[in-house]
Each structure stands twice: as structure tokens, then as C-alpha cells.
py3Dmol code that shows the C-alpha trace and the ligand (Angstrom):
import py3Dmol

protein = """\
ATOM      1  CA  UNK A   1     -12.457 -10.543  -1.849  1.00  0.00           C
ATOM      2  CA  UNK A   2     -15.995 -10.859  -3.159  1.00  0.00           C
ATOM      3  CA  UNK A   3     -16.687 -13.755  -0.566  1.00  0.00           C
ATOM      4  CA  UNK A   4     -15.765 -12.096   2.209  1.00  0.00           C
ATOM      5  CA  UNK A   5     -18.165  -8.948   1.983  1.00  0.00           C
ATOM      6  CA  UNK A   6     -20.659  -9.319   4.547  1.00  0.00           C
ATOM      7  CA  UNK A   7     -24.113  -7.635   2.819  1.00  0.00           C
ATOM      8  CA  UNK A   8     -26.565  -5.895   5.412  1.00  0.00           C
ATOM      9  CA  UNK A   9     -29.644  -4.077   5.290  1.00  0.00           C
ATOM     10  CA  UNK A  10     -27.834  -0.310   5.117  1.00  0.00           C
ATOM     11  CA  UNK A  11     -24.059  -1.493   5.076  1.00  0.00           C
ATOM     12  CA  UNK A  12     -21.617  -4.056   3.776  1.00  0.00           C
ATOM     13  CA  UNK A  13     -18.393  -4.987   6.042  1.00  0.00           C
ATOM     14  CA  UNK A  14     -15.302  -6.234   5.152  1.00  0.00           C
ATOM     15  CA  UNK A  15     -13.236  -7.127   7.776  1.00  0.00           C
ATOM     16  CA  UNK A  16     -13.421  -4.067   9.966  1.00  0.00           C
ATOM     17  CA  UNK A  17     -13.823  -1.938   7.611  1.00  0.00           C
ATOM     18  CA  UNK A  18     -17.877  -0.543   7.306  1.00  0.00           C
ATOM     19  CA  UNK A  19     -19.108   0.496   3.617  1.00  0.00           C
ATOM     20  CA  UNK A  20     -22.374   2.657   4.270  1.00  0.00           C
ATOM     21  CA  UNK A  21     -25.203   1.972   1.442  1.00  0.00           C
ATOM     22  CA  UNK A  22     -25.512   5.735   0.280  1.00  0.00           C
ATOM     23  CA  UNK A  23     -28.859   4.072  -1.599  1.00  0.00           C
ATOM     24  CA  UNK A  24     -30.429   2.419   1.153  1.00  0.00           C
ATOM     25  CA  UNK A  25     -28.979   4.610   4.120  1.00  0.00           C
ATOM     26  CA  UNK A  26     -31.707   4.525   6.945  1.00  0.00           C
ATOM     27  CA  UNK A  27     -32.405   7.023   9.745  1.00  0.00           C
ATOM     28  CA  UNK A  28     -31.178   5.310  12.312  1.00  0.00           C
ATOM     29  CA  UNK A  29     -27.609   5.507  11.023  1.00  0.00           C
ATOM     30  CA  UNK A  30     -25.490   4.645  14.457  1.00  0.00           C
ATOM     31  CA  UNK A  31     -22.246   5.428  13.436  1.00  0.00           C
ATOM     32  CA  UNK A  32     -22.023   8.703  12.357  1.00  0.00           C
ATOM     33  CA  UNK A  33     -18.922   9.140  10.101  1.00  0.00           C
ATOM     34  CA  UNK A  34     -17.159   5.821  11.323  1.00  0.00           C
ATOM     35  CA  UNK A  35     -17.706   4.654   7.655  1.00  0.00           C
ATOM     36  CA  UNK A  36     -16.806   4.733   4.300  1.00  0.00           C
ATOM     37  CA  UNK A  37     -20.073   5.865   2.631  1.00  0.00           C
ATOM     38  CA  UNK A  38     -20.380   4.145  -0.699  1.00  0.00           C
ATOM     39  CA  UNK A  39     -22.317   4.568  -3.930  1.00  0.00           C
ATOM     40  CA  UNK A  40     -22.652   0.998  -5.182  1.00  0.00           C
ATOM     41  CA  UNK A  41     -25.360  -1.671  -4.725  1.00  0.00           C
ATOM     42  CA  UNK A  42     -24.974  -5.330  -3.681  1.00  0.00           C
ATOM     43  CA  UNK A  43     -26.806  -6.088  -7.501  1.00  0.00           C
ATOM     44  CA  UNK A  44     -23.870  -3.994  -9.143  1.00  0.00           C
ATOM     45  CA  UNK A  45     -20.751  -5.289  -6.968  1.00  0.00           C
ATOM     46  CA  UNK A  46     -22.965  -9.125  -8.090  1.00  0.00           C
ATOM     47  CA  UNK A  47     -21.543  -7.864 -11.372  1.00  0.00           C
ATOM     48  CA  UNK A  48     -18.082  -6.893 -11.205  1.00  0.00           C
ATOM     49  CA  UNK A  49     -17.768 -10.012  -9.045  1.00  0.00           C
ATOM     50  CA  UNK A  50     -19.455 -12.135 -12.608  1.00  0.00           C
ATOM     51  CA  UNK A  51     -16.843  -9.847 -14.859  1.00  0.00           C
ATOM     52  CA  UNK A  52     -13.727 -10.505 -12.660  1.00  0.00           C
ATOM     53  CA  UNK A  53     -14.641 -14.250 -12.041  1.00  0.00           C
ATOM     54  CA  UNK A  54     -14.010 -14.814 -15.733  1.00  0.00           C
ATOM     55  CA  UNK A  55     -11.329 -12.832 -15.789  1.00  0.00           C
ATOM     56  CA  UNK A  56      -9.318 -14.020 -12.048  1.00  0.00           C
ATOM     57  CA  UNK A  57      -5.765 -13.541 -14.543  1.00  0.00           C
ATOM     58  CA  UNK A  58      -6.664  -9.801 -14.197  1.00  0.00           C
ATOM     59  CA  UNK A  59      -3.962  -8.020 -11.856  1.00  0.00           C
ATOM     60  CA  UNK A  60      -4.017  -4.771 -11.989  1.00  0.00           C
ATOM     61  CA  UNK A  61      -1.237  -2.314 -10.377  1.00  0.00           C
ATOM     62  CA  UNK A  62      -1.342   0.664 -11.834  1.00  0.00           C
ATOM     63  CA  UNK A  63      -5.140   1.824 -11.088  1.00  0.00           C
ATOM     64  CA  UNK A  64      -7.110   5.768 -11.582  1.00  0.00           C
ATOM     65  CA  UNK A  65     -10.967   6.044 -10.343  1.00  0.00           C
ATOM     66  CA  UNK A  66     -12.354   8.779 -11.607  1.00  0.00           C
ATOM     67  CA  UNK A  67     -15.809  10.218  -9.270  1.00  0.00           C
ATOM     68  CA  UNK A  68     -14.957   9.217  -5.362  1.00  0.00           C
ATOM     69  CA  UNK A  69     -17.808  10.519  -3.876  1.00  0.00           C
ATOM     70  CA  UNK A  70     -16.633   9.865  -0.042  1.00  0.00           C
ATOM     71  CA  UNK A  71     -13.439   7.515  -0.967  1.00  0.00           C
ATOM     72  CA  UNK A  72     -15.204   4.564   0.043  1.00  0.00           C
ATOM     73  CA  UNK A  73     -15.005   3.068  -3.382  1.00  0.00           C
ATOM     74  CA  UNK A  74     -11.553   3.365  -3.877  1.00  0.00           C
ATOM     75  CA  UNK A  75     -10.829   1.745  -0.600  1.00  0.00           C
ATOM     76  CA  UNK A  76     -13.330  -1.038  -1.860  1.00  0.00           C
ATOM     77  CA  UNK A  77     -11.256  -1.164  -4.894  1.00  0.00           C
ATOM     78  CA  UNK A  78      -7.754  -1.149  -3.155  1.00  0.00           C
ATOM     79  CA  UNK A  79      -8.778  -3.779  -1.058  1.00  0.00           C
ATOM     80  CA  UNK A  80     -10.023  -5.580  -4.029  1.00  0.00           C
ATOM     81  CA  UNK A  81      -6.712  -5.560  -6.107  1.00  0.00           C
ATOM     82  CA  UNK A  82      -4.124  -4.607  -3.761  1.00  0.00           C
ATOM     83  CA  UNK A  83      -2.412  -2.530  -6.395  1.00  0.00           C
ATOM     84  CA  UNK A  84       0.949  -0.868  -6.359  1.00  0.00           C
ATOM     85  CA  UNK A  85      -1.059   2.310  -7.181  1.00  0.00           C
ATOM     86  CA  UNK A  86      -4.454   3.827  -6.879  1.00  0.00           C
ATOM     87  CA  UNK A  87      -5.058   7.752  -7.692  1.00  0.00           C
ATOM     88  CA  UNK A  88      -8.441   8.881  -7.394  1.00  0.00           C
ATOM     89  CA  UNK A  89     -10.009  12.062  -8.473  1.00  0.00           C
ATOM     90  CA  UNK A  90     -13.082  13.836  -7.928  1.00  0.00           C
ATOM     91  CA  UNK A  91     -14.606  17.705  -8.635  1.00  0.00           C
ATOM     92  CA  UNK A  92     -15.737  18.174  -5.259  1.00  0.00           C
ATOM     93  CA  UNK A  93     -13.541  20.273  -3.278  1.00  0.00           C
ATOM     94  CA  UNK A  94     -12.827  18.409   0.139  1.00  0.00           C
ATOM     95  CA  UNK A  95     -10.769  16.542   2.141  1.00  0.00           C
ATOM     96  CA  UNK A  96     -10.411  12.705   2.755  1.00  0.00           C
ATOM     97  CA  UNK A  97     -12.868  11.775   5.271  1.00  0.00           C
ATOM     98  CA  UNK A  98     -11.415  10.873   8.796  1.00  0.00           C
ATOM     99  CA  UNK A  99     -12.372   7.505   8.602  1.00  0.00           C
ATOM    100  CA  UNK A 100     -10.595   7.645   5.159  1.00  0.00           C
ATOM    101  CA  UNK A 101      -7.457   9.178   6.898  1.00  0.00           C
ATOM    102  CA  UNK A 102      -7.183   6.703   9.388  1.00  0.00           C
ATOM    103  CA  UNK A 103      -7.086   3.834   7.041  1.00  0.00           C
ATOM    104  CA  UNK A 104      -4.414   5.305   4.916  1.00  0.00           C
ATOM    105  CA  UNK A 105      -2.495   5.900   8.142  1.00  0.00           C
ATOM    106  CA  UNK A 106      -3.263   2.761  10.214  1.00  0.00           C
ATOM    107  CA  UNK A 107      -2.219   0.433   6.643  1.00  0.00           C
ATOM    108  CA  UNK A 108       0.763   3.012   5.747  1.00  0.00           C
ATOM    109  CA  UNK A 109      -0.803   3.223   1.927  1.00  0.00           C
ATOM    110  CA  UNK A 110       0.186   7.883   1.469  1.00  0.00           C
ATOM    111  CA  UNK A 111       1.848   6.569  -1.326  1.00  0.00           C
ATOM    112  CA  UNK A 112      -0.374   4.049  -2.973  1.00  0.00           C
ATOM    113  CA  UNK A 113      -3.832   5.437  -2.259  1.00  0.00           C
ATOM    114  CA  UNK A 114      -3.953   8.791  -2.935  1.00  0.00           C
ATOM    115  CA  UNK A 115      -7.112  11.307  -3.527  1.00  0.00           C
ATOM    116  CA  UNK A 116      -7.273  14.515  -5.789  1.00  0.00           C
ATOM    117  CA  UNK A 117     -10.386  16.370  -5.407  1.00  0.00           C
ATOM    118  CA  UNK A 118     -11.603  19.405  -6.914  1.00  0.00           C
ATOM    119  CA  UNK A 119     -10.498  17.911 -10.404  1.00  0.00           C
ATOM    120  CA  UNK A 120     -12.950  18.353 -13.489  1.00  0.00           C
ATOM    121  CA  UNK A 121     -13.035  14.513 -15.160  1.00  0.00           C
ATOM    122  CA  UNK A 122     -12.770  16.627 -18.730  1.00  0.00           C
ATOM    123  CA  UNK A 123      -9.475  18.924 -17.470  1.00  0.00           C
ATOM    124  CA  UNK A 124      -7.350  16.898 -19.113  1.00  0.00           C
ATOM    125  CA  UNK A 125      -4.225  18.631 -18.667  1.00  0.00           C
ATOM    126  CA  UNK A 126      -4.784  17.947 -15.231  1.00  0.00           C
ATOM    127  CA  UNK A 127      -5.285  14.551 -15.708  1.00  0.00           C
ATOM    128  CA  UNK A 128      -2.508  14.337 -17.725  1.00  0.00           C
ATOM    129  CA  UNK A 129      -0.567  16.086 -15.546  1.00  0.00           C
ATOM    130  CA  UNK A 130      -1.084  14.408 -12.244  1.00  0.00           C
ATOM    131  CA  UNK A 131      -1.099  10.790 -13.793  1.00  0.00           C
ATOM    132  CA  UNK A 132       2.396  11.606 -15.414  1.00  0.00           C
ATOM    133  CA  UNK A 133       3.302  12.438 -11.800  1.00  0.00           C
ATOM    134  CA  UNK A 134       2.395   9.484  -9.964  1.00  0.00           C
ATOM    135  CA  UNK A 135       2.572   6.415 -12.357  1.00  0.00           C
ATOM    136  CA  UNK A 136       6.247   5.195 -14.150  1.00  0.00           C
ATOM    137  CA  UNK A 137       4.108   2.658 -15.949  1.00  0.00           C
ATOM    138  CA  UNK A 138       1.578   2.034 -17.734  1.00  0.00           C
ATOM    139  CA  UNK A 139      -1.946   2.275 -16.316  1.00  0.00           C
ATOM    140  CA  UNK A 140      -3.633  -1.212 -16.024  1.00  0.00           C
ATOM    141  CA  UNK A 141      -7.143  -0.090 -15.401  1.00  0.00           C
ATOM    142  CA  UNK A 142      -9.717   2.887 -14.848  1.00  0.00           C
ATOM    143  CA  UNK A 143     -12.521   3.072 -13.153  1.00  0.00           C
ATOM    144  CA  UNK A 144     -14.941   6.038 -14.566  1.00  0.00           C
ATOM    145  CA  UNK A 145     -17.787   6.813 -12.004  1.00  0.00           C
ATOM    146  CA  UNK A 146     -17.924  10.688 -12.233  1.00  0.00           C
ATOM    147  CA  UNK A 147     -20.445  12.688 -14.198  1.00  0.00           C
ATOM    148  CA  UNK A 148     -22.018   9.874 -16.029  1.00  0.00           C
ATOM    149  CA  UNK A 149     -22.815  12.622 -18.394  1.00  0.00           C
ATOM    150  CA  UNK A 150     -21.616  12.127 -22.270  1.00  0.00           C
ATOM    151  CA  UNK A 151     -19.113  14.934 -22.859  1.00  0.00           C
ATOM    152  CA  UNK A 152     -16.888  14.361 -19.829  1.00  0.00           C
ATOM    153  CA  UNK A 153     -17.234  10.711 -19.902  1.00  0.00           C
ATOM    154  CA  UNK A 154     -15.890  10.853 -23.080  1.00  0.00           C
ATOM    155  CA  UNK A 155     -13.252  13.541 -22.503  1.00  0.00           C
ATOM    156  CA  UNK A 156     -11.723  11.510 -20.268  1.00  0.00           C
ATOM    157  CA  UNK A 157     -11.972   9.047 -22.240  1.00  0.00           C
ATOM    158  CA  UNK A 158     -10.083  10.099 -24.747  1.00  0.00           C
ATOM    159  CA  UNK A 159      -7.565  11.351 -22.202  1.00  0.00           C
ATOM    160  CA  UNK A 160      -6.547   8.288 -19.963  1.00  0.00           C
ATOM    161  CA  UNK A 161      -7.258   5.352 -22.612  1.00  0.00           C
ATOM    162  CA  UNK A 162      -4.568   5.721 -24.536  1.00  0.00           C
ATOM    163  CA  UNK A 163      -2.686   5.565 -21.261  1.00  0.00           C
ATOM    164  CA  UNK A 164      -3.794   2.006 -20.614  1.00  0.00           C
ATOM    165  CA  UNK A 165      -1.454  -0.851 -21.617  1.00  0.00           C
ATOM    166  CA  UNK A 166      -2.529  -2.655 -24.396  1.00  0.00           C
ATOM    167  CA  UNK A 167      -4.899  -5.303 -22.910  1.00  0.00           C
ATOM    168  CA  UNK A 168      -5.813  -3.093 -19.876  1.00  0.00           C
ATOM    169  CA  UNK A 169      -9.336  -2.438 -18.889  1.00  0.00           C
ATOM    170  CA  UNK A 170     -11.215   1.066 -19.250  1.00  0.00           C
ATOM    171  CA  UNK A 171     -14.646   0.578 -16.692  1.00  0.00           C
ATOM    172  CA  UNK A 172     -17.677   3.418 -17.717  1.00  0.00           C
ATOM    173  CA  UNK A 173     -19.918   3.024 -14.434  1.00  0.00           C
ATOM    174  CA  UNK A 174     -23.963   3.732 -14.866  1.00  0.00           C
ATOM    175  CA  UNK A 175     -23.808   4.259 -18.397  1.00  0.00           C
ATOM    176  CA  UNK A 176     -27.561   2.751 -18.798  1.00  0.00           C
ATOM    177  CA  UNK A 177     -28.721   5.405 -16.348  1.00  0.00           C
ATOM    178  CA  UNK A 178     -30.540   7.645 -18.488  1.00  0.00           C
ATOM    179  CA  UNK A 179     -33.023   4.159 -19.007  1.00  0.00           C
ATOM    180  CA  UNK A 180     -33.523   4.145 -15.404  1.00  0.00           C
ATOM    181  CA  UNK A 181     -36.900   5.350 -15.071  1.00  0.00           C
ATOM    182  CA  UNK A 182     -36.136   6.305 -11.361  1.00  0.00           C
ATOM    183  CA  UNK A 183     -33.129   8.221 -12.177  1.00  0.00           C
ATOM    184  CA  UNK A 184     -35.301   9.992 -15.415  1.00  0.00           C
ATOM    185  CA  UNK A 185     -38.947  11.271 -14.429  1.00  0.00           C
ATOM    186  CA  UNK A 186     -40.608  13.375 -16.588  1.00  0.00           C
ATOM    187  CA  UNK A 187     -39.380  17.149 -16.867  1.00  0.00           C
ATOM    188  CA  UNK A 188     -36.099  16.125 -15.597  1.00  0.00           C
ATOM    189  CA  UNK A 189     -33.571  18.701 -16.365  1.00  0.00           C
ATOM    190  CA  UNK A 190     -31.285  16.112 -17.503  1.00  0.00           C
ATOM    191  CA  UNK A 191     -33.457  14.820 -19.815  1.00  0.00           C
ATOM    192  CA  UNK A 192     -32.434  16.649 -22.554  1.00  0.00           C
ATOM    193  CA  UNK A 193     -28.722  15.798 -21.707  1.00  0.00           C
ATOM    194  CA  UNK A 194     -27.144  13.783 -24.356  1.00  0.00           C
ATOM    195  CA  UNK A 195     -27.304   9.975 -23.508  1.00  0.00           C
ATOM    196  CA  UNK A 196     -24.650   8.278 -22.055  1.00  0.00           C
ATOM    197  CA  UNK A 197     -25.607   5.253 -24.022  1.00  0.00           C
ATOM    198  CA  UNK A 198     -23.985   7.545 -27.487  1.00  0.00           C
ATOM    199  CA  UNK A 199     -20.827   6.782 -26.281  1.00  0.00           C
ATOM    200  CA  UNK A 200     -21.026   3.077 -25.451  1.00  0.00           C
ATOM    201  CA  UNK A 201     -22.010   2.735 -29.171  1.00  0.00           C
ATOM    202  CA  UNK A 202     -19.860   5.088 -30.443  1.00  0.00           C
ATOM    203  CA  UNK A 203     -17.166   2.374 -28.932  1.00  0.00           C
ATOM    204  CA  UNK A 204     -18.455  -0.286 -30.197  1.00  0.00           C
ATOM    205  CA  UNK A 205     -18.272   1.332 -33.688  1.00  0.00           C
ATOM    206  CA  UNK A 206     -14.549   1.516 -32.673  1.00  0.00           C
ATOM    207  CA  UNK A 207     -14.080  -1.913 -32.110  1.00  0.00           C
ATOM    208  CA  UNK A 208     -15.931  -2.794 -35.652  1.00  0.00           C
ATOM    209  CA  UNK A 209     -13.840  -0.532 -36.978  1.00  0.00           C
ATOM    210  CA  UNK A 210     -10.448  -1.932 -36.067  1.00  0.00           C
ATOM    211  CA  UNK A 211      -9.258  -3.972 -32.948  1.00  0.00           C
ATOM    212  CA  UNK A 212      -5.873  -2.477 -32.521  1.00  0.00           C
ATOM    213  CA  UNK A 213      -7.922   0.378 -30.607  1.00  0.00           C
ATOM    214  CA  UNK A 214     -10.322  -1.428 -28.926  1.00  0.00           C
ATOM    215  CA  UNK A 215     -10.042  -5.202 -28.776  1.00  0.00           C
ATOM    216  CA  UNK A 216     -13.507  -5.709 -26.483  1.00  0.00           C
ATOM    217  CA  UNK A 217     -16.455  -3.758 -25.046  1.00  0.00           C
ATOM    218  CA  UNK A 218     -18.402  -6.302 -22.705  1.00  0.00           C
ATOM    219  CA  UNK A 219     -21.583  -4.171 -21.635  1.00  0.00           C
ATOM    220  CA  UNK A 220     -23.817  -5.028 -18.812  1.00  0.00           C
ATOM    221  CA  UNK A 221     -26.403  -3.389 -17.251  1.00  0.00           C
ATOM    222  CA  UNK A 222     -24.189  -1.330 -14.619  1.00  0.00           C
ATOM    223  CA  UNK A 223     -21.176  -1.181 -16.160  1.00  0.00           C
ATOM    224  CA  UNK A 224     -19.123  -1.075 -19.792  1.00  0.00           C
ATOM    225  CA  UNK A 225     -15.667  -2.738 -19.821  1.00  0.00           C
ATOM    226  CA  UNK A 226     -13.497  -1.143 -22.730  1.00  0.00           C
ATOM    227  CA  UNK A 227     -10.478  -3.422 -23.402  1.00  0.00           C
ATOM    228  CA  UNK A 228      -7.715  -1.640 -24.831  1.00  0.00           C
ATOM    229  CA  UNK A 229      -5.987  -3.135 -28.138  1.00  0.00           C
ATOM    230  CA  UNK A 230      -2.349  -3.560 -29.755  1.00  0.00           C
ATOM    231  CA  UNK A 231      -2.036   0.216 -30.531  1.00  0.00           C
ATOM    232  CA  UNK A 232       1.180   1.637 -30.389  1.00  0.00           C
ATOM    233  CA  UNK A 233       0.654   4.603 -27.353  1.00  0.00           C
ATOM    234  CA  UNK A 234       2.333   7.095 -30.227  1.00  0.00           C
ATOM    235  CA  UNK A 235      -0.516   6.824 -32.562  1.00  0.00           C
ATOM    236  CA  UNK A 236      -2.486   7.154 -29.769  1.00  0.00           C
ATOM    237  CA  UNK A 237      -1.862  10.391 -28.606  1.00  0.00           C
ATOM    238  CA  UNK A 238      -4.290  13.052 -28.818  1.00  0.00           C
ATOM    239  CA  UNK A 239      -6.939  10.111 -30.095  1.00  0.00           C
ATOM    240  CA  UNK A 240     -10.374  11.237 -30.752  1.00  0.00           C
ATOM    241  CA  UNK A 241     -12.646   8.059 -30.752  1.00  0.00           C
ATOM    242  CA  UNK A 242     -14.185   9.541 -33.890  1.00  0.00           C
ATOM    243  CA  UNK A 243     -11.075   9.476 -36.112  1.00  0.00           C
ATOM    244  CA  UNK A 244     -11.156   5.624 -35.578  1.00  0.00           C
ATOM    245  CA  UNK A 245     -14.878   5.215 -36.785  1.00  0.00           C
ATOM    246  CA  UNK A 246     -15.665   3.698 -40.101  1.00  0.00           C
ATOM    247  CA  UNK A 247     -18.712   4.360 -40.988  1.00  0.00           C
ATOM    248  CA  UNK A 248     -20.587   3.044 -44.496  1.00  0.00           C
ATOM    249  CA  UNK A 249     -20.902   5.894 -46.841  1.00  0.00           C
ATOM    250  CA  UNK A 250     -18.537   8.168 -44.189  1.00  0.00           C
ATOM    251  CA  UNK A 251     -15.226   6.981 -44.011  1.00  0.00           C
ATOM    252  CA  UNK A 252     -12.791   8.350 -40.552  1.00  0.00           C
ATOM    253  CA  UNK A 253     -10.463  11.513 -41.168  1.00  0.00           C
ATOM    254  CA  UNK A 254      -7.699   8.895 -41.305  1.00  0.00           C
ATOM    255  CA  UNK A 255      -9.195   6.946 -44.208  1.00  0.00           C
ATOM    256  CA  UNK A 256     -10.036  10.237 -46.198  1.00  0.00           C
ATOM    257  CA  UNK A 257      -6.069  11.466 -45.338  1.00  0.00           C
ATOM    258  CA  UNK A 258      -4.834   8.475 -46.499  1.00  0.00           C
ATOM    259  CA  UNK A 259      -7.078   8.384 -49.991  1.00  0.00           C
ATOM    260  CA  UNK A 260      -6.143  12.365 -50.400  1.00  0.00           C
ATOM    261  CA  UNK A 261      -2.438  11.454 -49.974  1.00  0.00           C
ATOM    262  CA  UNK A 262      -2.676   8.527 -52.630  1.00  0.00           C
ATOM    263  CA  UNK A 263      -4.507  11.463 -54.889  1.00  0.00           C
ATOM    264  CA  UNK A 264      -1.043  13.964 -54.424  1.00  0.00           C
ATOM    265  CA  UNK A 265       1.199  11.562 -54.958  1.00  0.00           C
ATOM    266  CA  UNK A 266      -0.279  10.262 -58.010  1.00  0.00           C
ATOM    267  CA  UNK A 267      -0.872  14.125 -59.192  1.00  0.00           C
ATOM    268  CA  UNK A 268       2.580  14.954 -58.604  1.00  0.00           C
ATOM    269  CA  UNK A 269       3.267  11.085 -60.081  1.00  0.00           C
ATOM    270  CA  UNK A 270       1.698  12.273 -63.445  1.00  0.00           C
ATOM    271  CA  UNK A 271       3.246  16.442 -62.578  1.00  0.00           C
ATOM    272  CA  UNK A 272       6.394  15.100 -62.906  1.00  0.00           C
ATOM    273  CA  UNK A 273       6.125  12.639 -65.753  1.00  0.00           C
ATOM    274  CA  UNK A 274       5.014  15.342 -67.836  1.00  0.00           C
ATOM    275  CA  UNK A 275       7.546  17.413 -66.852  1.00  0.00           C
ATOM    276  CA  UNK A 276      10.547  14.891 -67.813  1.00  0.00           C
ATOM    277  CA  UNK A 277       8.173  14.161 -70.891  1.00  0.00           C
ATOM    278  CA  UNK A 278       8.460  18.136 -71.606  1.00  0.00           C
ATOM    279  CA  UNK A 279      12.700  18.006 -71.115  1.00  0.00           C
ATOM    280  CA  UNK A 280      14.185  18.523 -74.442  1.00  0.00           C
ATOM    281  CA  UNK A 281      16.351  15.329 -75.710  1.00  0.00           C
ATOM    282  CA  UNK A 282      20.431  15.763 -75.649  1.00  0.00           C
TER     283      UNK A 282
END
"""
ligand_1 = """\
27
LIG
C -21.714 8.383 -8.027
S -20.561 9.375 -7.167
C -19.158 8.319 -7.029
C -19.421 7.193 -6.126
C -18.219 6.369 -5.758
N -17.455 5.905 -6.876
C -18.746 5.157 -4.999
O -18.934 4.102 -5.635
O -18.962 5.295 -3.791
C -20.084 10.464 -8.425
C -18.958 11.390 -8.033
O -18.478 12.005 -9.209
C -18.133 13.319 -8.936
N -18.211 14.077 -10.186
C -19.299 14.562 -10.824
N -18.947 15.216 -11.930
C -17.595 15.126 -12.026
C -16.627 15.611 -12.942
N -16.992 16.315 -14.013
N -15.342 15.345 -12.717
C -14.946 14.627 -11.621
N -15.815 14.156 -10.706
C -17.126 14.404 -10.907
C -19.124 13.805 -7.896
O -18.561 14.854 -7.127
C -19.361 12.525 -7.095
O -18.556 12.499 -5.946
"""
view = py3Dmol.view(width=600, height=400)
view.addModel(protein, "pdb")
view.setStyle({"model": 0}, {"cartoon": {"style": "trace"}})
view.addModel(ligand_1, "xyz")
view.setStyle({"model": 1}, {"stick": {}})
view.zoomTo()
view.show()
């Protein structure tokens, strides 16, 4: 589908379908809300095109975007992957766009591209909730393009990756922003917000620390890809990245429970060979 986006000055086309350049919208906009409007730039899409050219065995069906701005993007990824499924969310309360509507209506997609807005990324029962709703299977990839602040980013996280089957793909959008001078001028407010960046390593400690979590995190300047491991989904539940962190000098919660359960046993080991050394001889 890559090939057949047509790249203008303040738009990209595909087919008949018009993709308005929310960062290099002009003035002279023509067509009012006849458009998707759409928060990507031809350098980033150059990107996922790079990332899915390597990796054209990638099918995905079962697909949640989180941050939808107008929709546009999850059009641009429906009509990318042609998935069974496609749930978006996004905090803003709204509607889907008329423009939005008519495409949903005019392809016959109400039950494969579907919008929830006025969802927090970080409510995970929510997310839990709605996604347990709409997909029978497992999910085969998200798309995270929300807050791109740390907390929620990771929230969610931690919510919908252990959803993923294993070898599905877990997308963090902007990550690099806060080192963006544009984005970060001086006496920003969000400057003292923690860095996005904390979590991208924070995965990669993950994947150092075993690949049944994480099997790959591919990083590029507009985008992380998190590839989910061999993990059974049971241990998964409730996963916080941090208990899957090994650390030098501060081993994971699940090391230390393991070590302190060795360090019973043997206590009650030695308990109860004292005990049966202590039982008087018939
Ligand atoms: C960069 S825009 C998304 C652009 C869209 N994916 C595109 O490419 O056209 C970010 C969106 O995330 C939403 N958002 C911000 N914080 C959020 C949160 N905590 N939970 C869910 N959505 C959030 C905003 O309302 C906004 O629509």
C-alpha cells in the first residue's frame, strides 16, 4: 500500500481517500472536513514502510491503536493491513468525523473498524474490558500514539502486551520526542515530564533480561517496535515490566522470591531434620 500513496504539499491520497497533513496544513485548506486529518509525516510513514518491508510475512488481524486524533490513522492503518479487526481508542470525547462515517458506511467495515473515544490510555479496566469484548483472539499488533507521556505509555503497556500473541508486534509512536528541540523549548511545561525515552530502555533491559518476554525492540527515530516473546499469557497477567528486570547488584522481585523460597525450604529442610533427629528411638 506504501506505493500507492500519492505525497503532496498539505495532503497524501490514496485512492479517493484524502489524508490532511495536520503538520503542514496550509491556509488555503479547500476541502473543509472532506478529509481524514492525519498526524503523521511522509519521513515517518518512509519508516514504517523500511520496518514492514523487512518484515512483508507480517499479517496482522487482530489490531488496537491507541491516540486517533481525527481517525485518519486508523483508516491509514486499515487500509494498510486489511485486518479482521481494528479498535481504536482515544480520550477525547467526540464522535467519528463525517468523512470517517461515510467510509465505514460506504465499505460496510461497523464491525471491523470501530472507534472508542473518551478512553484514558492508562484505564485499564477499560481497556481490558472493551478488548475482551471485541477480539476472540489474540491481538496481533498495537499501535500506541496517545499521550507519548511515560506513565500512560507504560500503563498501557503493561495492559495490552501481554494480550499480544507471542511474536506479535507492540508499536510506541514519538517516543524520541522529548529530543525534539521543536517539540521541547526552554520553560516548556513538559519539560520536567519524565522522558519517554525511560521506558524504551527500561524494555530493552527486559529483553537482556530474558527473551520469553520480549524477544526484540527495533528502535528508530519515530517509532519503537516491541516484539512479544514465548511467554505463556498466564504468567503474564498483571505483568509489571519491572518484575522482569535483572539488574547487576538488584536482582527482579521474581529472582529475590525464588532465592527466599529456596531459603524456607531449606529452613524447614533443616526444621524438620532436627525434629526427626529429636524423636525418641522405639
Ligand atoms: C498525535 S495524536 C494521534 C494522531 C493519530 N494517530 C494520527 O496519526 O493521525 C494523539 C492523540 O492521543 C490522544 N490522547 C492523549 N492522551 C491520551 C490518553 N491518556 N489516552 C488516550 N488518548 C490520549 C489525544 O486526544 C490525541 O487525539
Amino acid at each position: 500500500m506504501f506505493d500507492k500513496l500519492i505525497w503532496k504539499n498539505d495532503r497524501v491520497l490514496l485512492g479517493e481517500l484524502v489524508f490532511r497533513l495536520e503538520l503542514s496544513k496550509r491556509d488555503d485548506w479547500e476541502l473543509g472536513r472532506e478529509c481524514f486529518a492525519f498526524y503523521k509525516t511522509k519521513p515517518l510513514v518512509g519508516q514504517y514502510a523500511k520496518f514492514f518491508a523487512l518484515r512483508n510475512d507480517f499479517a496482522p488481524r487482530q489490531v488496537v491503536e491507541l491516540g486517533l486524533f481525527d481517525g485518519g490513522s486508523s483508516v491509514f492503518w486499515f487500509e494498510l493491513f486489511s485486518p479482521q479487526k481494528h479498535v481504536g481508542f482515544d480520550l477525547t470525547r467526540r464522535e467519528d468525523s463525517e468523512y470517517f462515517q461515510r467510509y465505514i458506511a460506504r465499505n460496510g467495515l461497523q464491525d471491523r473498524l470501530k472507534t472508542y473515544w473518551g478512553i484514558d490510555q492508562s484505564d485499564t479496566r477499560a481497556l481490558l474490558r472493551i478488548v475482551g469484548d471485541e477480539f476472540a483472539e489474540p491481538l496481533d499488533l498495537v499501535i500506541d500514539d496517545a499521550s507519548h507521556f511515560y506513565q500512560p505509555t507504560k500503563t498501557s503497556f503493561e495492559t495490552l502486551f501481554p494480550l499480544l500473541r507471542p511474536g506479535g508486534l507492540y508499536f510506541i509512536e514519538d517516543w524520541a520526542w522529548g529530543h525534539w528541540p521543536r517539540f521541547t523549548p526552554p520553560n516548556d511545561a513538559w519539560n520536567h515530564a519524565a522522558q519517554l525515552t525511560n521506558l524504551v530502555a527500561e524494555l530493552i533491559e527486559a529483553t537482556g533480561t530474558t527473551a520469553e518476554l520480549i524477544s526484540s525492540v527495533t528502535v528508530l527515530k519515530g517509532f519503537t517496535v516491541v516484539e512479544r516473546g514465548t511467554m505463556k499469557a498466564a504468567e503474564l497477567q498483571g505483568v509489571r515490566l519491572q518484575d522482569h528486570i535483572f539488574r547487576r547488584g538488584q536482582p527482579p522481585v521474581w529472582q529475590r522470591l525464588r532465592a527466599w523460597r529456596q531459603r524456607v525450604s531449606r529452613w524447614l529442610g533443616r526444621l524438620g531434620a532436627g525434629a526427626r533427629g529429636r524423636v525418641p528411638a522405639r
